[in-house]
C-alpha positions as CSV (number, residue, x, y, z in Angstrom):
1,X,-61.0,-107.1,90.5
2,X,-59.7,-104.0,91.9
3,X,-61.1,-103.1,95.8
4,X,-63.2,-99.5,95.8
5,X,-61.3,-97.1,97.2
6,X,-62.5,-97.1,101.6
7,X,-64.0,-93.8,102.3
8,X,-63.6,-94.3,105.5
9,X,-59.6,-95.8,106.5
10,X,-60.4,-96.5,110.4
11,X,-62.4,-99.1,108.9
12,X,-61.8,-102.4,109.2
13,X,-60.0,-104.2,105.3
14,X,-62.1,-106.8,103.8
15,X,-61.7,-109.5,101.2
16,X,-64.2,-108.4,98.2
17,X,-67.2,-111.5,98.3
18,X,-66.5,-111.2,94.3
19,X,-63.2,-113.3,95.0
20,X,-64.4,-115.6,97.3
21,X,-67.0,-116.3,95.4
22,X,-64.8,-117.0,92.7
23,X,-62.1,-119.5,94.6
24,X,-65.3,-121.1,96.1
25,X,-66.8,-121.3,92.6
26,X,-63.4,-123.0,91.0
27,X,-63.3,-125.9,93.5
28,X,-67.4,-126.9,93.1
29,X,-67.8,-126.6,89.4
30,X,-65.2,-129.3,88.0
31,X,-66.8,-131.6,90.5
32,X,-70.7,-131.4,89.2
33,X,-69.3,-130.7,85.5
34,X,-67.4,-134.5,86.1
35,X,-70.8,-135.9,87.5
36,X,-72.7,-135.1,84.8
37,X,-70.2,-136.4,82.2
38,X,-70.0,-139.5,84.1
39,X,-73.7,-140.0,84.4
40,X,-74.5,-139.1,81.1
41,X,-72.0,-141.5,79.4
42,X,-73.8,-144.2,81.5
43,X,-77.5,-143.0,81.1
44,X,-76.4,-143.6,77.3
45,X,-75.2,-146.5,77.3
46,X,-78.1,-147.9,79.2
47,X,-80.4,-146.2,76.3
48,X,-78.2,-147.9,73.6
49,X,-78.8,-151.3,75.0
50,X,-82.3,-150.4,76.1
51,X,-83.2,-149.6,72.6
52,X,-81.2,-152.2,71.4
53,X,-83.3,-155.1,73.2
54,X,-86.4,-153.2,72.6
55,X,-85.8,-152.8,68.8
56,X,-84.7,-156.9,68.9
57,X,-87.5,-157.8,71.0
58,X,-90.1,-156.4,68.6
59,X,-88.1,-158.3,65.7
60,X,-88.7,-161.5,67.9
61,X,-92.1,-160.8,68.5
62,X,-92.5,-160.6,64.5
63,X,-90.5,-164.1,64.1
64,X,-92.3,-165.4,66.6
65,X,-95.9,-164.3,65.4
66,X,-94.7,-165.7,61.6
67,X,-93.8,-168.7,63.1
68,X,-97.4,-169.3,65.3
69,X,-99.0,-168.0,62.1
70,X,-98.0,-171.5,59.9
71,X,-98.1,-173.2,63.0
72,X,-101.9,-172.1,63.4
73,X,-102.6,-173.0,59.7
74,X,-101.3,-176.0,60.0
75,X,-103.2,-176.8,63.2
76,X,-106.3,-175.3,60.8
77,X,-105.8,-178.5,58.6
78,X,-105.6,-180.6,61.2
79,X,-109.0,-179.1,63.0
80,X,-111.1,-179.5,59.4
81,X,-110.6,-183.1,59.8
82,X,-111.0,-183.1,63.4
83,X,-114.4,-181.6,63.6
84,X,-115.7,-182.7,60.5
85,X,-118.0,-185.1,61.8
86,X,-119.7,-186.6,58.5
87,X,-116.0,-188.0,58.0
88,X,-116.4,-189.0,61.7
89,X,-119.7,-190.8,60.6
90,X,-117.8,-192.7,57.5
91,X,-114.5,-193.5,59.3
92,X,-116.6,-195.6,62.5
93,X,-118.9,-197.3,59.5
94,X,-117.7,-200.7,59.3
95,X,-119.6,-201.7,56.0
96,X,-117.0,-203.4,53.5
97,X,-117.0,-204.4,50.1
98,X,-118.4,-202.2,47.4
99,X,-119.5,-199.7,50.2
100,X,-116.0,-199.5,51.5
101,X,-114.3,-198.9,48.7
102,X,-117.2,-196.2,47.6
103,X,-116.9,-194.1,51.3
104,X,-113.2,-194.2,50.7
105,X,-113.0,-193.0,47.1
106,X,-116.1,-190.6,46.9
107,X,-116.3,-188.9,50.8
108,X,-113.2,-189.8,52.5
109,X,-110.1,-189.2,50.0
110,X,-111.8,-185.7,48.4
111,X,-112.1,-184.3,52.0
112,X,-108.4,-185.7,52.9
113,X,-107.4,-183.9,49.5
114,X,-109.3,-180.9,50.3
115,X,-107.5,-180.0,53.6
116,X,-103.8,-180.7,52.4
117,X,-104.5,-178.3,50.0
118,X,-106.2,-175.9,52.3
119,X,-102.5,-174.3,53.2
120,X,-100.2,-172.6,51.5
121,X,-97.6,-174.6,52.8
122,X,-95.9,-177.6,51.7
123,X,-97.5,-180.4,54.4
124,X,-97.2,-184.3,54.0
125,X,-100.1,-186.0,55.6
126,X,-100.5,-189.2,57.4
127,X,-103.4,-190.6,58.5
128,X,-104.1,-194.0,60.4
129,X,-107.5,-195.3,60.3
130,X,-108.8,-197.9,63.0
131,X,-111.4,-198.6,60.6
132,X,-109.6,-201.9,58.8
133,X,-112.2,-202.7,56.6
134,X,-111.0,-198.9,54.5
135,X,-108.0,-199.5,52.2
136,X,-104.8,-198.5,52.7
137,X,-104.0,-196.0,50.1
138,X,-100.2,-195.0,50.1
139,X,-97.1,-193.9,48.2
140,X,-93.6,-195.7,48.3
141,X,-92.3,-197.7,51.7
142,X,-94.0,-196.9,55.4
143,X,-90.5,-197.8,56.6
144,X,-88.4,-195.9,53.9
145,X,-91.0,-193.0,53.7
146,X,-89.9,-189.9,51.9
147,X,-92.1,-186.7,53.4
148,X,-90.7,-184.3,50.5
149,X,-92.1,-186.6,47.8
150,X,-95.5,-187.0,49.6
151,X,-95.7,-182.9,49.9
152,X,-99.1,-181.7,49.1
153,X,-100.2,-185.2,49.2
154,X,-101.2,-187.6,52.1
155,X,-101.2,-191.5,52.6
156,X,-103.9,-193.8,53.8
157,X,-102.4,-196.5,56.9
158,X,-104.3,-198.3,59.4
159,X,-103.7,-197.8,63.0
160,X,-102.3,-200.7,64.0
161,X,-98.7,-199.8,61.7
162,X,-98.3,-197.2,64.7
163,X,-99.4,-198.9,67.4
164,X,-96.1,-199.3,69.1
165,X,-95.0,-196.3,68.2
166,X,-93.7,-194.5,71.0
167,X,-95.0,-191.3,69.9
168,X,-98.1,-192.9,69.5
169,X,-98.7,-194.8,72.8
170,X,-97.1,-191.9,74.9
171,X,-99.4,-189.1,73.3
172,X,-101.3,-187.3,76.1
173,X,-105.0,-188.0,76.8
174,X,-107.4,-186.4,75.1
175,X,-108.8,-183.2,75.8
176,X,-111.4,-182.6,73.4
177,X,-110.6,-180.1,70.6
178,X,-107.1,-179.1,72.4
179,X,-105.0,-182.0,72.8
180,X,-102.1,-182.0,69.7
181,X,-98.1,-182.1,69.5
182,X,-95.5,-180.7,67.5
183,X,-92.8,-183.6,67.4
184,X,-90.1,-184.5,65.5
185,X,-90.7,-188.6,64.5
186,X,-89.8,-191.4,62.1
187,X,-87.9,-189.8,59.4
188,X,-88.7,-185.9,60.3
189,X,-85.0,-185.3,61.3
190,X,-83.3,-186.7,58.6
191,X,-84.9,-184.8,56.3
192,X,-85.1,-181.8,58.2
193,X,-89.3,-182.0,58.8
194,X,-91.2,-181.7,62.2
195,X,-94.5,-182.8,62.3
196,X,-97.9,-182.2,64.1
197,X,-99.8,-185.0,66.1
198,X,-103.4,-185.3,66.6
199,X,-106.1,-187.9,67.2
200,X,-109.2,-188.2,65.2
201,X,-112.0,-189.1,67.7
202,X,-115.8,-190.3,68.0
203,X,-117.3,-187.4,69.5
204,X,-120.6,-189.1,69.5
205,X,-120.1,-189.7,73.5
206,X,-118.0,-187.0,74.9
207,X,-117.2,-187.8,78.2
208,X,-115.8,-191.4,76.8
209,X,-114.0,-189.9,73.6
210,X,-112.8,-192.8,71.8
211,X,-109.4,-192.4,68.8
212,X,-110.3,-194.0,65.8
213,X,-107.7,-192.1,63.7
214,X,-104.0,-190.6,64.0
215,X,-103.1,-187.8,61.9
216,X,-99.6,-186.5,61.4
217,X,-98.6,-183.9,59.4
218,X,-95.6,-183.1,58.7
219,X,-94.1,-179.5,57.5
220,X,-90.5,-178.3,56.2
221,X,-88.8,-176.6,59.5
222,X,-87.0,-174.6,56.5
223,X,-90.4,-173.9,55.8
224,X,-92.0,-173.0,59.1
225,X,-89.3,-171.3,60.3
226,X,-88.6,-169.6,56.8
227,X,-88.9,-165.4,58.9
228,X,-85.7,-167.0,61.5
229,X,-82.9,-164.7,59.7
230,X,-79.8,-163.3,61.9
231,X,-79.3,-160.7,59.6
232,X,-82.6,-159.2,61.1
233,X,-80.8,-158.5,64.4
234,X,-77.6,-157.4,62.8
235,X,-74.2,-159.1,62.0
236,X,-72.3,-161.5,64.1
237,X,-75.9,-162.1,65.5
238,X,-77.8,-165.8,66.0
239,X,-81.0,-167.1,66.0
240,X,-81.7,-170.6,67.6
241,X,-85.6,-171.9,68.7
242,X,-85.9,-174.8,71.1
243,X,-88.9,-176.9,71.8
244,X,-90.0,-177.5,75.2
245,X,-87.6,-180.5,76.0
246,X,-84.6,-178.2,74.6
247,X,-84.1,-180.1,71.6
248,X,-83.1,-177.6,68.7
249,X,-85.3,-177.1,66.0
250,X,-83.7,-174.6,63.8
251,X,-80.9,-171.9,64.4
252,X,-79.8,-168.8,62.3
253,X,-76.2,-167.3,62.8
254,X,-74.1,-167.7,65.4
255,X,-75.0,-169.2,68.4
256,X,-72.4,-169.0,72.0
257,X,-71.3,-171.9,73.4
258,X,-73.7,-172.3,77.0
259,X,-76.8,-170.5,77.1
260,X,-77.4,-169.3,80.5
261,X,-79.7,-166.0,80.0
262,X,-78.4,-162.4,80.4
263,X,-75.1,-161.5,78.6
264,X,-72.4,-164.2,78.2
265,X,-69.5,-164.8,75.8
266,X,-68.9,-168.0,73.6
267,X,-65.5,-169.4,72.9
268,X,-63.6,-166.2,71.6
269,X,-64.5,-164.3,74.8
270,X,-67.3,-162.2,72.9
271,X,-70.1,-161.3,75.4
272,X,-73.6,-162.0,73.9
273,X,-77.2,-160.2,75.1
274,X,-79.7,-162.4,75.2
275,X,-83.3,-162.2,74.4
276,X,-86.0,-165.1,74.7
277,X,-89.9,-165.2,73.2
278,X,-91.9,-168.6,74.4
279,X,-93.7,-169.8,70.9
280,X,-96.3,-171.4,70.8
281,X,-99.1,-173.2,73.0
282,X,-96.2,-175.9,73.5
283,X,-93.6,-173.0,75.4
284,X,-90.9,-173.5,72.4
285,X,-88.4,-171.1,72.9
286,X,-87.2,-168.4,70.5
287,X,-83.5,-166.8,71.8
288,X,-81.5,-164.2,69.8
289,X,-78.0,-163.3,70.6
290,X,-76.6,-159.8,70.1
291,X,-72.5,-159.3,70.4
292,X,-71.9,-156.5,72.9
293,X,-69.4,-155.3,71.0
294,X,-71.6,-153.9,68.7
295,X,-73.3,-151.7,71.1
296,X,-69.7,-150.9,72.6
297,X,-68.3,-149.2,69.1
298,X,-71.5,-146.6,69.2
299,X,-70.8,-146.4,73.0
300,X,-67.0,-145.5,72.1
301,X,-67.5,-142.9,70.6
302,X,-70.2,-141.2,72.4
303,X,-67.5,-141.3,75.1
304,X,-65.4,-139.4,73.9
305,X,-68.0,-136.7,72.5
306,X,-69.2,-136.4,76.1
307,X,-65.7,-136.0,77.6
308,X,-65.1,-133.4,75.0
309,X,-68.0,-131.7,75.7
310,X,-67.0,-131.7,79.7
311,X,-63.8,-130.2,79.2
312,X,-65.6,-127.1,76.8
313,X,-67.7,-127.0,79.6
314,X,-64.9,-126.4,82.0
315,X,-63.1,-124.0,80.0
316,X,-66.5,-122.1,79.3
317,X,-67.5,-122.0,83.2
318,X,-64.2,-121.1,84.5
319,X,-64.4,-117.7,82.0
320,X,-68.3,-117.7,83.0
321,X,-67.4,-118.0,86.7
322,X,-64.8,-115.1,86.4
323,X,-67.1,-112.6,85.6
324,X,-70.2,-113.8,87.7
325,X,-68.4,-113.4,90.9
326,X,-68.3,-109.4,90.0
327,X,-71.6,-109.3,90.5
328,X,-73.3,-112.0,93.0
329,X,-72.0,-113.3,96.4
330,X,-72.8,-115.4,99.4
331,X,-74.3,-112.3,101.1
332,X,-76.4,-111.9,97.8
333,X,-77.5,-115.6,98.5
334,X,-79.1,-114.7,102.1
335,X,-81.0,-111.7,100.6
336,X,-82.1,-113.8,98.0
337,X,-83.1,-116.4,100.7
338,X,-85.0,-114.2,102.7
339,X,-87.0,-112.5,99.8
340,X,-87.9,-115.7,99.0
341,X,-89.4,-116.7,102.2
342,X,-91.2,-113.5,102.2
343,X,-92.8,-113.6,98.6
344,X,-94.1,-117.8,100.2
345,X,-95.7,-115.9,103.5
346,X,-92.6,-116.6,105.8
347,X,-92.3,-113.1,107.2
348,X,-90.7,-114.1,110.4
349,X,-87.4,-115.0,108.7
350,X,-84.3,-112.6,109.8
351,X,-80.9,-112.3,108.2
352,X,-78.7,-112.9,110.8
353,X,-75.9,-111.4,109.1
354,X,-72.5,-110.0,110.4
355,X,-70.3,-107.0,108.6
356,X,-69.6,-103.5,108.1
357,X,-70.2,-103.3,104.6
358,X,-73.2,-102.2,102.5
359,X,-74.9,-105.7,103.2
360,X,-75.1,-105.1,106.7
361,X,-77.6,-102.0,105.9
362,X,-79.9,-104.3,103.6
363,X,-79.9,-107.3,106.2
364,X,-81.2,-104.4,108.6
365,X,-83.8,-103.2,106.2
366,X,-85.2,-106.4,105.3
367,X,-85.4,-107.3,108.9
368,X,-87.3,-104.3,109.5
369,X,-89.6,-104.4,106.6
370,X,-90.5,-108.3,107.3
371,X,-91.0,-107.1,110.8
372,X,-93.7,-104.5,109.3
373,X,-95.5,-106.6,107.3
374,X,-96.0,-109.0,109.1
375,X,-97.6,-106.5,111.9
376,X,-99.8,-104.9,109.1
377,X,-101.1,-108.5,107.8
378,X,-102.0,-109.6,111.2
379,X,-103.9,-106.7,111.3
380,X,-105.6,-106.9,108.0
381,X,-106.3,-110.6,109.3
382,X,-108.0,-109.6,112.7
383,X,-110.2,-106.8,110.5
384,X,-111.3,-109.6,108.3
385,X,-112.1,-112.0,111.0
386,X,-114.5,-109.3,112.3
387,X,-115.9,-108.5,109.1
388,X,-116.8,-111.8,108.5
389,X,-118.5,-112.0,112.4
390,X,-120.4,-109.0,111.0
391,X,-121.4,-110.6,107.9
392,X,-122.6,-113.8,109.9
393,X,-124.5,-112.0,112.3
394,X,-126.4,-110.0,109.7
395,X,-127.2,-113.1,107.4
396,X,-128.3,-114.7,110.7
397,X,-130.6,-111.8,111.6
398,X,-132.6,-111.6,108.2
399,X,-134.0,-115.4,108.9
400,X,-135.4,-114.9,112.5
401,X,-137.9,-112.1,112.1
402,X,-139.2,-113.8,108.7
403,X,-139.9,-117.2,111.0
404,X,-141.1,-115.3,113.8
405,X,-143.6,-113.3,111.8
406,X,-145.2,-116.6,110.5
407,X,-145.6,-118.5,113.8
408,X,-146.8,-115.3,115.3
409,X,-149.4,-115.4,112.8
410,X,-150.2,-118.9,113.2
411,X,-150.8,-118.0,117.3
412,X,-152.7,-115.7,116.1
413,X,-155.3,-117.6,114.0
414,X,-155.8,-120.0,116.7
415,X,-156.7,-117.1,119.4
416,X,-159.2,-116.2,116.7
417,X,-160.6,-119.8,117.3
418,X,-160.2,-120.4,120.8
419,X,-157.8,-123.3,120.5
420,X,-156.1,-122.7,123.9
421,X,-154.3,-125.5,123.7
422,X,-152.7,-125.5,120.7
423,X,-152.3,-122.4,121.3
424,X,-150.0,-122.7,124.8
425,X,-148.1,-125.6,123.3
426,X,-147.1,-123.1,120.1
427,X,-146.2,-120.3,122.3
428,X,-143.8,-122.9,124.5
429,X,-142.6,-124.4,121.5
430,X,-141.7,-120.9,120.3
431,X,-139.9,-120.3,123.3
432,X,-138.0,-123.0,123.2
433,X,-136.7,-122.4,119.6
434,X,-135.6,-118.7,120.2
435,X,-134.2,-119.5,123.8
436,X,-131.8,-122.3,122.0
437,X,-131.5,-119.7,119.2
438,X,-130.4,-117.0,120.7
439,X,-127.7,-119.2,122.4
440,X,-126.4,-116.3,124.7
441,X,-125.6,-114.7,121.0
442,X,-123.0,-117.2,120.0
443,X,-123.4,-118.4,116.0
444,X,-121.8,-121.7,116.3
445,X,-123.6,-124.0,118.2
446,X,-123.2,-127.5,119.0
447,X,-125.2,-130.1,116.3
448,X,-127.7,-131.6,119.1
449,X,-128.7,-127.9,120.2
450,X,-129.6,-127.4,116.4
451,X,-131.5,-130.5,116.2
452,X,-133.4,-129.3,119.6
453,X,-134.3,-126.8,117.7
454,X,-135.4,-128.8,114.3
455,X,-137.8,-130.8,116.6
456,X,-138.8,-127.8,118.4
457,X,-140.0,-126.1,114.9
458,X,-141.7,-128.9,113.8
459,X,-144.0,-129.2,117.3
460,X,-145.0,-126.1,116.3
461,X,-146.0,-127.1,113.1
462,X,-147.5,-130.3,113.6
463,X,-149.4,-128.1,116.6
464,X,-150.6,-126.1,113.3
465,X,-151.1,-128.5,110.8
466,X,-152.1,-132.0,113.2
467,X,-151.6,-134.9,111.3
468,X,-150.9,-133.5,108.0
469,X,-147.8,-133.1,108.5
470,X,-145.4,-136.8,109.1
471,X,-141.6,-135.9,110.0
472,X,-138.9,-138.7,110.3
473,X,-135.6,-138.6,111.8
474,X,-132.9,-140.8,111.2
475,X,-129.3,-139.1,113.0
476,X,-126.7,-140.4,113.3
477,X,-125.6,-140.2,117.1
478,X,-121.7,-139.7,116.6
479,X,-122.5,-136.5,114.8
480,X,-124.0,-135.1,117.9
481,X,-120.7,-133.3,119.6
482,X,-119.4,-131.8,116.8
483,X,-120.6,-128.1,115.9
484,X,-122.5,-126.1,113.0
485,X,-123.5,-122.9,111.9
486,X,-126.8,-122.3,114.0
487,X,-130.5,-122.9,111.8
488,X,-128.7,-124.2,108.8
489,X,-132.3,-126.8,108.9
490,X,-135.1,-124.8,110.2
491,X,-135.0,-122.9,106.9
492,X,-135.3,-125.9,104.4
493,X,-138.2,-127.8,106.3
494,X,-140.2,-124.0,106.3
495,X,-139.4,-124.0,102.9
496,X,-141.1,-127.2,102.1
497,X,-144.4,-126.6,104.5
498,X,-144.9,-123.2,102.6
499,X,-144.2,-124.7,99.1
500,X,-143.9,-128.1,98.7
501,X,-147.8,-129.1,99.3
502,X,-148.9,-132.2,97.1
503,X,-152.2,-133.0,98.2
504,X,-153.7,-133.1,102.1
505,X,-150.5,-134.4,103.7
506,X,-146.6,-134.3,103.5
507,X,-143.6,-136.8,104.6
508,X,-140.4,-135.5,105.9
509,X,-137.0,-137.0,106.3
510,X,-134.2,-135.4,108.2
511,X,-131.3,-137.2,108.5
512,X,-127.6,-136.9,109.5
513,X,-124.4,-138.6,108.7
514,X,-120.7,-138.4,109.5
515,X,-119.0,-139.3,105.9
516,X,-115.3,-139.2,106.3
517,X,-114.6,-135.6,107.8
518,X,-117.6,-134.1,107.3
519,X,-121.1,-134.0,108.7
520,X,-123.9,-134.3,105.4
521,X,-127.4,-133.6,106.6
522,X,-130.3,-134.2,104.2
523,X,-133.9,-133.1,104.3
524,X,-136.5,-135.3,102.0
525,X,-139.8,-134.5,100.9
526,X,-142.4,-136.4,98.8
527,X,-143.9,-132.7,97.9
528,X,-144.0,-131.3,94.0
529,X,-140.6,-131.2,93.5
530,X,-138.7,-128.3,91.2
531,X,-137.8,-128.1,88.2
532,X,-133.2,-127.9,87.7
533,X,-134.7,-124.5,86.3
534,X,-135.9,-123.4,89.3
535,X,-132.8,-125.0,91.3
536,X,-130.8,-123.0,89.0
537,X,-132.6,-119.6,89.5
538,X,-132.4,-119.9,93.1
539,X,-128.7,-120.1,93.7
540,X,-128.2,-117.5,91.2
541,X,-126.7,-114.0,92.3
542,X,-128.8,-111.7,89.8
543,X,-132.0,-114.4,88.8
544,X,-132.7,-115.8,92.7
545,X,-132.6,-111.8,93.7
546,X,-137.0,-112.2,94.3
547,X,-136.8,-116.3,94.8
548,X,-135.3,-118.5,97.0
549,X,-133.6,-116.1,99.6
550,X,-133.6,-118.7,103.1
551,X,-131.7,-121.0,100.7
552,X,-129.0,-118.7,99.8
553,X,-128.9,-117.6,103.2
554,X,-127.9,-120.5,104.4
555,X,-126.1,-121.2,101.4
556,X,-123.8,-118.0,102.4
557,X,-123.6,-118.9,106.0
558,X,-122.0,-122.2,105.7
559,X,-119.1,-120.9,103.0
560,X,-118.9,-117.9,105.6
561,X,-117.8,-119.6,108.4
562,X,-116.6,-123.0,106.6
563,X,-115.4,-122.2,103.1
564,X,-116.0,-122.7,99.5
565,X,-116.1,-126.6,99.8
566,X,-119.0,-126.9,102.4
567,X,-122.8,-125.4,101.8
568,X,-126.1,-126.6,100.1
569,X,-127.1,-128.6,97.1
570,X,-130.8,-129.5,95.7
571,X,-131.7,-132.8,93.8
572,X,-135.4,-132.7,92.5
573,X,-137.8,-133.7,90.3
574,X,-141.4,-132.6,89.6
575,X,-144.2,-134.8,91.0
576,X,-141.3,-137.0,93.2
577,X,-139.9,-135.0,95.9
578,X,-137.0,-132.9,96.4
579,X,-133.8,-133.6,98.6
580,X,-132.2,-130.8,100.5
581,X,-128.2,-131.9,101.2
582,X,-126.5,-129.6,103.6
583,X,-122.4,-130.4,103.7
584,X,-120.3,-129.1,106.5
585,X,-117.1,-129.9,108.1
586,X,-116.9,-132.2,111.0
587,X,-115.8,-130.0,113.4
588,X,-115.5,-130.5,117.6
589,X,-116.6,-128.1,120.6
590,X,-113.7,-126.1,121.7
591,X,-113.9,-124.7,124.9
């Protein structure tokens, strides 16, 4: 870049901001250019394995809910002996001879026959009856039995063949309905079986159940575990499930030697990541085992796309960075800065900014011009503020002559009839209201001066109306020291003596909470209600022009001096009542 000729030579020689920008530029952009590669390579390879595990976890989940699937059917058999309990009545009938041999042949074999056949799998069954005087009905040698040959068959033992079994005498106690084990036992193992243990019980007294039948039924693990293929999960993978003593029940693949969770490597020095799914209501466990390296090839070579990509990026920025620093600058950077803070409402930020070149002159300008804004805003702001006063004190002024004008009239009436005492207690009462009204002129007063003059309105009224008219109060003292718009009530309880008449008397309610910051007031009537017609006319701008106008008034107050989230809101309905809720902010006295 080639310096503009210096119009002026007693000035003082500078160093163009286009090259330091540039030198400054060539040191910090190989540095974030670097971070990013580096990050990114890492954010990927986390991805890889994260979508790896999530992609093999879902595969395990399917295994696994294959595998509870048979497990269920099986345990489906099982439960259409268990809670049949017409075989339950024939296995505890002790009749022999002819009627022995009858139960066996006509109820209890076709309903032993029905279940093993109930599944599509290949099951053995083996009951033991406690019930001697049924036959034994059975194929080939208890002690040399042969479960494949007895598949889709069962045989008929009596109890006491097991009785010393220890699968048999260490099976759990009974738990009605839930109490059953998967266990590998007799000659399950060597033929590659595991089988399911359950008790048939009496269920005639439930709180003493007693066993008068063992089933076993035994299933082909090739069978049950039929879904558990490596080749799911990808080559050089392994499946392996484990019931809840550790004992393995089947395994797919290749499995590393020690199994301590996490990632690990097996005798070649291959790191495995390891993934686990309990199966079953017994906690078996289902583990797969993903070589690392797998993941590491597709990491490889996003490795070097990415450091590829940094260097382009390099090359490209450097070029980029050449030209860019003809045009912007670390001067450019505080104008920027300081524009900024102006567009956000920061007007007394300065450039404090030191040179003899054409910055200088726009650091001076925009100190100037944030200088005059800021002046003109402040004075648009104090025009508001009074415009607003203006607009306060003129809402304020339409409701006092319209309540004046009634209670004069209501003073009046009772001249005519020569109640003097009513009449003295109005006029003081009257007093009292405008005296805490007028409030030396201020518009916010303190809460308890406007409920002075709630109570003062309403002795006027019950002076006027006697004993038609019921008022209750229910304030909440801590409200009492904060401060409101003045006669933000008076309105709403007129409102209801003019309008809301239903019969010879009305109740009142005024109450007042603090609810979190803000101060909710309420006025409650049992008069005729509105209709959310009406309600809806009245806060309109155009329709509520002829209806409703104290409401809006105060309505337009409150948002006046509060803001759009404060004001009035009507609940009613025809025949009930109507409730008045007044919301403003809880505010304090400042003095």
């Amino acid at each position: 870049m080639k310096p503009a000729a210096d119009p002026n030579p007693n000035q003082p020689k500078y160093i163009p901001f286009g090259y330091k920008l540039m030198i400054t530029y060539m040191v910090f952009i190989i540095l974030p250019v670097l971070a990013i590669g580096y990050f990114s390579n890492s954010m990927y390879q986390d991805s890889i394995r994260n979508q790896t595990r999530n992609s093999i976890q879902g595969t395990l989940v399917q295994m696994k809910d294959n595998i509870e699937f048979k497990m269920a059917d099986v345990e489906r058999v099982s439960s259409m002996l268990y809670d049949d309990y017409s075989l339950i009545i024939q296995l505890r009938s002790f009749e022999e001879g002819w009627d022995s041999y009858e139960r066996t042949t006509k109820i209890i074999k076709p309903k032993i026959a029905i279940a093993v056949n109930a599944t599509g799998l290949n099951i053995a069954m083996y009951l033991f009856l406690a019930n001697e005087t049924l036959p034994e009905v059975y194929y080939g040698s208890f002690e040399r039995e042969n479960p494949d040959l007895l598949e889709r068959n069962y045989n008929l033992y009596h109890l006491k063949r097991i009785e010393n079994k220890p699968w048999h005498r260490d099976f759990p106690p009974e738990k009605y309905g839930e109490t059953m084990l998967w266990r590998k036992v007799e000659r399950d193992a060597d033929f590659s079986r595991i089988s399911l243990l359950r008790r048939l019980v009496d269920s005639q007294r439930p709180l003493d159940l007693k066993e008068i039948g063992f089933m076993r039924i035994s299933v082909s693990t090739e069978e049950l575990f039929q879904g558990l293929d490596y080749k799911k999960i990808g080559d050089g993978s392994g499946l392996i499930i484990r019931d809840e003593t550790g004992a393995v029940l089947h395994r797919s693949g290749i499995i590393p030697g020690g199994d301590g969770g996490g990632s690990h490597a097996n005798g070649s020095g291959s790191e495995f990541l390891t993934i686990r799914e309990s199966v079953g209501r017994q906690g078996w466990e289902l583990a797969a085992y993903v070589p690392l390296t797998i993941m590491e090839r597709d990491a490889a070579k996003v490795r070097v796309f990415v450091i590829l990509i940094c260097l382009l990026c390099l090359i490209v920025f450097t070029f980029a960075g050449m030209f860019i620093s003809r045009y912007f600058s670390i001067r450019m950077n505080k104008i920027v800065f300081v524009l900024n803070a102006f567009r956000e409402g920061e007007l007394h930020k300065r450039m404090g900014y030191r040179g003899k070149d054409e910055f200088s002159q726009i650091a001076n300008a925009l100190n100037e011009m944030g200088q005059n804004i800021d002046q003109l805003i402040e004075q648009v702001y104090m025009t508001q503020i009074e415009k607003k006063e203006a607009e306060l004190e003129s809402l304020q002024a339409q409701i006092n002559p319209h309540f004046l004008y009634n209670t004069l009239s209501s003073i009046s009436r009772l001249a005519q009839f020569g109640e003097i005492d009513k009449l003295q207690r109005m006029v003081l009462d009257l007093a009292k209201f405008y005296r805490l009204s007028l409030n030396e002129g201020r518009t916010v007063i303190p809460v308890h001066s406007e409920l002075e003059q709630v109570r003062a309105y309403m002795n006027i009224q019950t002076t006027k109306f006697g004993d038609a008219v019921h008022v209750f109060y229910d304030i909440d003292p801590g409200i009492l020291n904060f401060v409101t718009v003045k006669l933000i009530l008076q309105p709403f309880i007129e409102n209801v003596l003019e309008h809301a008449w239903f019969g010879s008397s009305i109740h009142l309610r005024i109450s007042g909470r603090l609810e979190g910051g803000r101060i909710v007031f309420k006025i409650i009537d049992d008069g005729i209600g509105m209709s959310p017609g009406r309600i809806a006319q009245i806060f309109d701008p155009v329709e509520g022009l002829n209806t409703g106008f104290g409401i809006r008034n105060v309505h337009s107050r409150i948002q006046l001096h509060f803001g759009a989230p404060y004001g009035v809101t009507i609940g009613s309905r025809i025949g009930i009542g109507t409730t008045v809720q007044v919301v403003i902010p809880a505010q304090r006295r400042v003095d």
